[in-house]
C-alpha positions as CSV (number, residue, x, y, z in Angstrom):
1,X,0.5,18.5,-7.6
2,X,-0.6,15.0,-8.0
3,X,1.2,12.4,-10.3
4,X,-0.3,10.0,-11.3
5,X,0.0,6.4,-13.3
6,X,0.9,6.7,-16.5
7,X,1.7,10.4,-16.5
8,X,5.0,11.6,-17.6
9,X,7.4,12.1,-14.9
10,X,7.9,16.7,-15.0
11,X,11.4,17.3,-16.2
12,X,13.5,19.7,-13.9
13,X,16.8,20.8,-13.0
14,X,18.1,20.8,-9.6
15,X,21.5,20.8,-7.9
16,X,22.8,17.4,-6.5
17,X,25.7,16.0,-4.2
18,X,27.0,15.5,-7.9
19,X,26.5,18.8,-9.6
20,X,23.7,20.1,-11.6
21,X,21.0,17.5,-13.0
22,X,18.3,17.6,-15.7
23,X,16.4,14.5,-14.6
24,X,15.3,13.4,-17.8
25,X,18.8,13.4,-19.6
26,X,20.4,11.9,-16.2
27,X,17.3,9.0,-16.6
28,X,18.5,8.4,-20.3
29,X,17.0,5.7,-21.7
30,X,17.3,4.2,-18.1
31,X,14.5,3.3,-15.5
32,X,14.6,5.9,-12.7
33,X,14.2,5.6,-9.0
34,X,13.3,8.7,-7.1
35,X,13.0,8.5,-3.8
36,X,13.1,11.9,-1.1
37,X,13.5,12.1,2.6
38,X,12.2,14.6,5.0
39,X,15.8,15.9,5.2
40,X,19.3,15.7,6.1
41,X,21.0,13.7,9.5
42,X,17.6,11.8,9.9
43,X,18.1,8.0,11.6
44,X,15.9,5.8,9.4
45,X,16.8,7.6,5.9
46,X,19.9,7.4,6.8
47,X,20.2,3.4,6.9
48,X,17.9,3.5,3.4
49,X,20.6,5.9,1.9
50,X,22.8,3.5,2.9
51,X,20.9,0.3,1.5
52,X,20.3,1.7,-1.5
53,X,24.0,2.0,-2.3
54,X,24.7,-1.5,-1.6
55,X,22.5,-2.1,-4.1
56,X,24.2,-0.6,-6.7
57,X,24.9,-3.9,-8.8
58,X,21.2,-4.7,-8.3
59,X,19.9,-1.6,-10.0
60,X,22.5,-1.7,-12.9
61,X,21.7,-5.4,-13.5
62,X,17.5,-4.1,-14.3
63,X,19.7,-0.4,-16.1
64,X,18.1,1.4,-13.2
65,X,18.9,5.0,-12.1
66,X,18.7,6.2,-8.5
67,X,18.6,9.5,-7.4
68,X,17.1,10.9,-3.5
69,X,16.4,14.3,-2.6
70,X,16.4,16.2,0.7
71,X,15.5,19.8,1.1
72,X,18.7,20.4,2.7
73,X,22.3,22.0,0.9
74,X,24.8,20.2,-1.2
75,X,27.3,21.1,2.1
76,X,25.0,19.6,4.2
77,X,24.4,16.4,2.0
78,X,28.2,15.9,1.9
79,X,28.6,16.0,5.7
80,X,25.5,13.8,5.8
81,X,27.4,11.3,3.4
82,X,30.6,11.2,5.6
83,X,28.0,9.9,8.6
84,X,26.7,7.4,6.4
85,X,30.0,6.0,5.7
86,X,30.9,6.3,8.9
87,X,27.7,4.8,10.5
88,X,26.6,2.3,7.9
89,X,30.4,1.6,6.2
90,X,28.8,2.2,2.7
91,X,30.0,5.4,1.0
92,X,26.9,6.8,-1.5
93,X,27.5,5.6,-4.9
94,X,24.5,8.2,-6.5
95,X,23.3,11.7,-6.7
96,X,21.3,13.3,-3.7
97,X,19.1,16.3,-5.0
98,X,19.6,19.3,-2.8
99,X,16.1,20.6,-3.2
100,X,16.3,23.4,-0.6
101,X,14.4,25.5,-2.6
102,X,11.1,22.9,-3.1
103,X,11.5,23.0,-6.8
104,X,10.8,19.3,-7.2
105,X,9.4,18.8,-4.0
106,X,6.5,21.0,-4.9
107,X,6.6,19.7,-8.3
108,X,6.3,16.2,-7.5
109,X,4.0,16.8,-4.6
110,X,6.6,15.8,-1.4
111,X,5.1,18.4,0.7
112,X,2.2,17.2,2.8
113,X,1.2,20.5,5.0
114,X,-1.0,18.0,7.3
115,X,1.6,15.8,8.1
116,X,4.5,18.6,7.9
117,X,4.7,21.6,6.1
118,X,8.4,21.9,6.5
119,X,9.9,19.2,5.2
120,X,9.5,16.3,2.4
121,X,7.6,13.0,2.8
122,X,9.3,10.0,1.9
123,X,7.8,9.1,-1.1
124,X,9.3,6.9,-4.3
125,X,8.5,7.2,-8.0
126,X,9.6,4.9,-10.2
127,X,9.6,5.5,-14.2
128,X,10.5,3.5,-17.4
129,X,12.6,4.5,-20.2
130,X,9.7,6.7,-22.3
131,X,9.5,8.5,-18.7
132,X,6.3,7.9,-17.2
133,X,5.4,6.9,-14.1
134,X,5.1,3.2,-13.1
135,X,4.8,2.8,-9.4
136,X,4.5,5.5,-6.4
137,X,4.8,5.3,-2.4
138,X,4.3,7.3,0.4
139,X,5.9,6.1,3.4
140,X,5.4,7.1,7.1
141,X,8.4,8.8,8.7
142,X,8.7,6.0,11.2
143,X,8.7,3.1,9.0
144,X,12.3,2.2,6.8
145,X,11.4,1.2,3.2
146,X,11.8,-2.0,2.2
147,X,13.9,-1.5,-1.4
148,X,14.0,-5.2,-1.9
149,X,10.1,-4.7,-2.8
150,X,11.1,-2.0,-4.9
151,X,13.1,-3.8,-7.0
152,X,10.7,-6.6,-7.0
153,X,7.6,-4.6,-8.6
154,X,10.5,-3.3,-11.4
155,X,11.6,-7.4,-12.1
156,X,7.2,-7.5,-12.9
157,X,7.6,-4.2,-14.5
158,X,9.7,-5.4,-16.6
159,X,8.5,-8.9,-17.5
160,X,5.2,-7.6,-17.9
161,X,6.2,-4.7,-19.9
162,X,7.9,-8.1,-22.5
163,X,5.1,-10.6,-21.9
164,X,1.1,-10.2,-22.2
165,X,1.0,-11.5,-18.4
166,X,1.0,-9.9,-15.0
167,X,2.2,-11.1,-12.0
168,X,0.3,-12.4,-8.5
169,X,0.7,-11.8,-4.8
170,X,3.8,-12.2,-3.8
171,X,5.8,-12.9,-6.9
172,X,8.9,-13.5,-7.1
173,X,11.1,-13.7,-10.7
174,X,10.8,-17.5,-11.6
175,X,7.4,-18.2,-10.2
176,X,4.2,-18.5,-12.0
177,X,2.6,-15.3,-13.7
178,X,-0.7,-14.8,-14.6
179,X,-2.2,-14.5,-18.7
180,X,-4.0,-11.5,-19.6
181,X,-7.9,-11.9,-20.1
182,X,-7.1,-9.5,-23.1
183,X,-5.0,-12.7,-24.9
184,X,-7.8,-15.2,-26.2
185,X,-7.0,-18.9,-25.8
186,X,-6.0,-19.0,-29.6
187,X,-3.6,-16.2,-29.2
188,X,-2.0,-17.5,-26.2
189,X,-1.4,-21.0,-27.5
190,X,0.9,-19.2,-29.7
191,X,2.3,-17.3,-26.9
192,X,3.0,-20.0,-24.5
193,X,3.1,-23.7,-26.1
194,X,4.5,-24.9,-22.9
195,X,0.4,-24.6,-21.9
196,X,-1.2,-22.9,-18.5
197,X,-3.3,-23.8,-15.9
198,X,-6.8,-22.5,-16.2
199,X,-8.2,-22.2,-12.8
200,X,-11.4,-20.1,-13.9
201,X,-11.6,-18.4,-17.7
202,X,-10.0,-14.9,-16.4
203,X,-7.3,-16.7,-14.7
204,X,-4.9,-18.7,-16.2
205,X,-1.1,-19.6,-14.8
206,X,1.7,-19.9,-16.6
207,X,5.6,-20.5,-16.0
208,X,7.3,-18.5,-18.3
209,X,10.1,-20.2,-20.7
210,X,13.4,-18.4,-21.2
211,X,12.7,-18.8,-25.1
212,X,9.5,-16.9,-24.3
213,X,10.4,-14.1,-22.7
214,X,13.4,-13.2,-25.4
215,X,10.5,-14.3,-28.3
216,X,8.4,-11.4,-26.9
217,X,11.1,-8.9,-26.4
């Protein structure tokens, strides 16, 4: 199965290294993060296990949900924690899914039989509160994933979600964003008084004002 933009992320249950989870009610009203690794006592997921728990402030700040996945066992994933801890000195602070039997894996489309039939790819999905699907990635097994950039594209999800603007390359929260060629001049003078900078009709900067982000919310 492919999933797609926009789609609705498919509901499942599936034991975890904290009991039994129904991803939607675990999401709540929450943003989600779900991110899987080929499986357990693997080098590079085991530093991104790591950084995403010393993250933990950083996702609760955006009310962001993480949750991994391995096809391996809950014993496994708790003997897998203790090396984390031990390796990394950062004890997991969220739920691993202990998808040994592919149930999300196949639904979510982990499985790539040309790269390895066996085990998951390391992909991410992240989805908003009405549960769709925002953003995905597919990462090589070699390369670690950069969860800073993660939680960038969620600041611009989120702003953009509040504002009538997207973000450029690059961004960071605080720069410059960009107006939508949707908004007509008229209707984004009312928008943004502070004015913009039109460097051709379809693209027009603006800094955002505190006042107008909380205005559009």
């Amino acid at each position: 199965m492919t999933i797609q933009l926009g789609q609705t992320a498919p509901d499942f249950e599936q034991d975890s290294s904290r009991g039994r989870i129904r991803f939607h009610d675990y999401l709540g009203s929450s943003w989600g993060v779900l991110f899987s690794h080929p499986k357990d006592f693997t080098p590079v997921c085991t530093t991104e296990l790591a950084a995403v728990a010393r993250l933990e402030l950083e996702w609760k700040k955006r009310d962001v949900k993480v949750i991994g996945l391995s096809v391996d066992s809950t014993e496994n994933h708790a003997s897998w924690a203790e090396d984390i801890r031990e390796t990394q000195g950062q004890s997991l602070n969220f739920p691993v899914l202990a998808d040994k039997d592919r149930t999300v894996s196949s639904l979510y489309g982990m499985v790539h039989p040309e790269a390895d039939p066996s085990v998951t790819v390391r992909s991410v999905f992240v989805i908003d509160p009405n549960k769709k699907v925002r953003l995905t990635l597919t990462y090589p097994p070699s390369a670690g994933r950069n969860f800073a950039e993660i939680l960038r594209v969620i600041d611009s999800l989120q702003l953009t979600d509040k504002n009538k603007v997207s973000t450029p390359s690059d961004w960071q929260p605080g720069q410059p964003v960009i107006i939508s060629p949707a908004l007509s001049n008229e209707d984004a003078k009312v928008r943004f008084p502070q004015g913009w900078k039109e460097l051709r009709p379809y693209l027009r900067v603006v800094e955002l004002r505190d006042e107008t982000a909380q205005a559009a919310e």
